[in-house]
ZAMARGU-4260 file (C-alpha; in steps of 0.2 Angstrom, whole numbers, plus 5000, padded with zeros to 4 digits):
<rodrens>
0) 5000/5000/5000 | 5006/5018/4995 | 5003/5024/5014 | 5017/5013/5019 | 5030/5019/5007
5) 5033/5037/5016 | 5049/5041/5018 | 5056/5044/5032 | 5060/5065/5036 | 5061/5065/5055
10) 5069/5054/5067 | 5056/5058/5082 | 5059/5043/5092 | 5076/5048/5092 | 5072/5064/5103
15) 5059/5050/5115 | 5072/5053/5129 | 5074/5070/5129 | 5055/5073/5126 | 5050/5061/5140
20) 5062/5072/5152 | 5053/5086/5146 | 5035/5079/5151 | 5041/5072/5166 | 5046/5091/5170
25) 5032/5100/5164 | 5020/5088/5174 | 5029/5088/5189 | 5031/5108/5190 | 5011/5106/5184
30) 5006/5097/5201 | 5017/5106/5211 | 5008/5122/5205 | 4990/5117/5208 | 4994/5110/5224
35) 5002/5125/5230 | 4995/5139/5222 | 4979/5132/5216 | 4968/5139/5205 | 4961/5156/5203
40) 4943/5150/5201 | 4930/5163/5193 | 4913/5168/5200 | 4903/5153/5192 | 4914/5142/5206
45) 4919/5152/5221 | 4900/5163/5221 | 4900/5182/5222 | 4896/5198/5214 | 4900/5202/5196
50) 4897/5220/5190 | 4904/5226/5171 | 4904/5246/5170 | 4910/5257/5153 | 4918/5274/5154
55) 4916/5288/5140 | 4937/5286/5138 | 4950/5275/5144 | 4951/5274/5163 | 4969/5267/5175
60) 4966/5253/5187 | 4976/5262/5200 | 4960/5274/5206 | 4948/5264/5203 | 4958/5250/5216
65) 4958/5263/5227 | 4943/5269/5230 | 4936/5252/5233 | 4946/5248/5245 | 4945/5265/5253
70) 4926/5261/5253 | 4928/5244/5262 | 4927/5234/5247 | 4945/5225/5252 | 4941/5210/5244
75) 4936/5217/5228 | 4945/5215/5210 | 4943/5226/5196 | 4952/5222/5179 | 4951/5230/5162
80) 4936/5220/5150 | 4939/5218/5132 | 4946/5236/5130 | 4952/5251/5144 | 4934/5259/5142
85) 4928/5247/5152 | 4929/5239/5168 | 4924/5221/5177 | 4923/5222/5197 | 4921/5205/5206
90) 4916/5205/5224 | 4914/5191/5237 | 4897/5187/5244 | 4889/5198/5256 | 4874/5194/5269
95) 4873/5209/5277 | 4867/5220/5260 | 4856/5215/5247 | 4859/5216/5230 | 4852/5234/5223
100) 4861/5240/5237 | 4879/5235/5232 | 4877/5238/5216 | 4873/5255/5217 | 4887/5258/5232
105) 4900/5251/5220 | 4892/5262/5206 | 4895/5278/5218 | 4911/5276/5221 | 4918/5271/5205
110) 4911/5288/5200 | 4920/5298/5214 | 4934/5290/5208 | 4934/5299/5190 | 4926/5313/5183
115) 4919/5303/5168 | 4901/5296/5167 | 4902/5278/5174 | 4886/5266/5164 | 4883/5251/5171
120) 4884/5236/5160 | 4879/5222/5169 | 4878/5212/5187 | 4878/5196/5190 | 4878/5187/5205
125) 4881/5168/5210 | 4878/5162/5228 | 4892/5152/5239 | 4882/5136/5238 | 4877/5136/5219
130) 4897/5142/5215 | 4903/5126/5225 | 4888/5115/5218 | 4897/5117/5200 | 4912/5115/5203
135) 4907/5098/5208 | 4899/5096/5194 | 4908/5102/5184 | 4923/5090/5191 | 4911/5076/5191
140) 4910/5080/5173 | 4927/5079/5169 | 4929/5063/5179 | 4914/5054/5168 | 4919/5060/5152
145) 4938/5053/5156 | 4929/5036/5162 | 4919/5034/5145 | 4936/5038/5135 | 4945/5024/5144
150) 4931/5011/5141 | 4932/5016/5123 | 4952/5015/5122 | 4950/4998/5129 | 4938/4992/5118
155) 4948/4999/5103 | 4965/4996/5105 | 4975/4984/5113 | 4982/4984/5129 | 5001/4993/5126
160) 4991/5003/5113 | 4977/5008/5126 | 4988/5012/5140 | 5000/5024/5127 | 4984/5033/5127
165) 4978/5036/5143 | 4993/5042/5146 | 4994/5054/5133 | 4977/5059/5137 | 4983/5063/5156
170) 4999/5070/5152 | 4988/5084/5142 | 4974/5089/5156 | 4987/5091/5168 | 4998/5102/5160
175) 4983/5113/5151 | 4975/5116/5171 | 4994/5117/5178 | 4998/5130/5166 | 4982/5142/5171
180) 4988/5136/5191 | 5004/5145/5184 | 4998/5159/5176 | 4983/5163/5188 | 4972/5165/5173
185) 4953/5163/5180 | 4947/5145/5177 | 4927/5148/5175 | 4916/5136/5166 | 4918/5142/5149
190) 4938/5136/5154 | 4931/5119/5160 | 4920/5116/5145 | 4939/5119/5135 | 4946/5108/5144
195) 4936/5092/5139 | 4934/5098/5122 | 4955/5098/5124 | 4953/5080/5129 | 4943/5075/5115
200) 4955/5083/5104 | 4970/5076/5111 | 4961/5058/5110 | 4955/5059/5091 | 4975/5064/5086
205) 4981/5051/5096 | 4969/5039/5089 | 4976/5043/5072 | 4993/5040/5075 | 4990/5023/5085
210) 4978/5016/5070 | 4994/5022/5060 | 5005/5014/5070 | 4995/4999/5071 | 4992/4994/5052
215) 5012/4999/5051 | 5015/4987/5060 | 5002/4971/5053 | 5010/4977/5035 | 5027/4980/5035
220) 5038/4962/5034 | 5055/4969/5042 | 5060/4984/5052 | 5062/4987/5072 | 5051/4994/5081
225) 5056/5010/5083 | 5057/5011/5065 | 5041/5007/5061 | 5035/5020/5075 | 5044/5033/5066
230) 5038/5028/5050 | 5020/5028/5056 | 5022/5045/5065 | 5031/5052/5048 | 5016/5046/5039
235) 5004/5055/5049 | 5015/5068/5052 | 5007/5081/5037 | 4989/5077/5042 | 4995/5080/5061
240) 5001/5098/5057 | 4986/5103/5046 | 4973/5101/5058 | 4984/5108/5071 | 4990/5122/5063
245) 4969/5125/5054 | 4964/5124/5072 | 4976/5136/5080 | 4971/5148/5068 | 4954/5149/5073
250) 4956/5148/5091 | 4971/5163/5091 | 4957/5175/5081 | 4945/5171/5093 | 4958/5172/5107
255) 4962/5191/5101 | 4946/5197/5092 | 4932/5185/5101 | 4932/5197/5118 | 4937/5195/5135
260) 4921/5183/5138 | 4928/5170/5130 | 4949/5173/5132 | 4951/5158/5145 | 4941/5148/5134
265) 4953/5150/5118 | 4967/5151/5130 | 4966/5132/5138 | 4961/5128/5118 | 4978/5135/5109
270) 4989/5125/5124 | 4979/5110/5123 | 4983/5109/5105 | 4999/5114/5106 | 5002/5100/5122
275) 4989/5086/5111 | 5000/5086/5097 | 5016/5085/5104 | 5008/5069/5118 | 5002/5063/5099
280) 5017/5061/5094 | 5028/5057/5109 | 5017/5053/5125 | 5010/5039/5117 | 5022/5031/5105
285) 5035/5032/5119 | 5026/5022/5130 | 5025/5009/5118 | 5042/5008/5117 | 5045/5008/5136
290) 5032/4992/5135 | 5042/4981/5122 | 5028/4984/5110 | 5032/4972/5094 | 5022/4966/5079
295) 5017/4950/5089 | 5005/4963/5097 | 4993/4967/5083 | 4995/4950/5077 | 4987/4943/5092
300) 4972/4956/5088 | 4970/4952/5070 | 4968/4934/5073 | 4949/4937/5069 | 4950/4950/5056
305) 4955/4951/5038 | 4968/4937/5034 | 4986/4942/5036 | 4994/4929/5025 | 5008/4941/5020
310) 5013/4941/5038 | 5031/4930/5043
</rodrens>
């Protein structure tokens, strides 16, 4: 077959050692991070006050900060929103005022604090209970929808094959969450929803290199296997970078030109397809490696499939 005759351009399997040291690293730095610093969860999980103003011209941070907290809003966080006009304030809950009340406090002294005409966008507000209700959910979510991808990789590949998988598919939600733990970029629900959309991403790459890597190995008569793995990686390798690369492109518009509202979102996208591609080609053949994979393996799973008379 002509999908079998690509010659070979890169030596990745070369490199396995070195890119194994750099997962090892990144993943490592990853947990670290998230069990030290955590995660700077938005409003949707931790509850509280959200209220979006615009100003007539740019406004500074630095008066605006200060007046809250002159007002006995400590706890409050104000950051620019899509463009320096405007202005997103996030408060923690409060019992002891309704909240009209705090709305129109915050709106008073945002307006001492310049003599522009402050508007009020929006306010939303999510209690302590509902904000700790999804993110339950939301990591139950995570959970169930890592749990159905397993029971599929075990019913689809074999074993070495299935666990080159999971691993890749570990190795990428990780490091996406440790680099927002890094970073400190808010992790909300539009950022969870990225994340298993990264994991079905980082699953169908994966897929396509294994099922390369698979019919390599069934087809080809001589050739060790980290031969053959660099073969099958090589063949996919064009496929591989056009979807990446097609992808990215949307997700770094979107990232730039979609709005603040949906920044974390296309944030945890671009590094989960940067970190997908790179497990594609590394996490999950390298593991295959470290388990002795050989032809024998596919062999045994083609017993009851087409006939492999051209096998030795």
């Amino acid at each position: 077959m002509q999908i079998f005759k690509t010659k070979l351009e890169f030596d990745f399997m070369g490199k396995r050692k070195a890119a194994l040291g750099i997962s090892l690293l990144l993943i490592a730095f990853s947990i670290a991070s998230i069990a030290i610093r955590g995660l700077n969860f938005g409003i949707d999980f931790t509850g509280g006050y959200l209220i979006e103003v615009g100003y007539p011209e740019a406004i500074e941070l630095t008066p605006v900060r200060s007046a809250l907290e002159k007002a006995g809003f400590k706890d409050a966080q104000a950051q620019h929103f899509g463009t320096s006009k405007d202005i997103l304030v996030r408060l923690a809950p409060r019992n002891d005022i309704n909240q009209a009340d705090l709305t129109t406090q915050v709106l008073n002294v945002l307006q001492s604090s310049t003599e522009q005409t402050v508007n009020m966008r929006r306010v939303e507000f999510v209690g302590p209970q509902v904000g700790e209700e999804l993110r339950e959910q939301g990591g139950m979510a995570m959970l169930i929808a890592l749990l159905g991808i397993l029971i599929y990789i075990g019913f689809r590949f074999q074993f070495k094959s299935s666990v080159g998988a999971i691993l890749a598919l570990i190795h990428d939600v990780i490091i996406t969450i440790g680099v927002f733990s890094v970073i400190q970029m808010e992790f909300d629900l539009t950022v969870l929803a990225a994340i298993l959309a990264v994991i079905g991403y980082s699953l169908n790459d994966t897929v396509v290199v294994l099922d390369r890597i698979r019919e390599t190995f069934r087809a080809q008569r001589k050739g060790t296997p980290l031969s053959i793995l660099n073969l099958s990686i090589n063949g996919t390798l064009s496929r591989t970078l056009m979807t990446s690369l097609t992808t990215l492109l949307v997700l770094v518009a979107l990232f730039f030109l979609g709005g603040e509202v949906i920044h974390g979102f296309a944030f945890a996208l671009i590094v989960g397809v940067f970190v997908g591609t790179y497990s594609s080609i590394y996490v999950a053949s390298t593991a295959l490696l470290l388990m002795n994979v050989s032809k024998q393996d596919f062999l045994e799973m083609a017993k009851d499939d087409s006939p492999v008379d051209d096998m030795p």
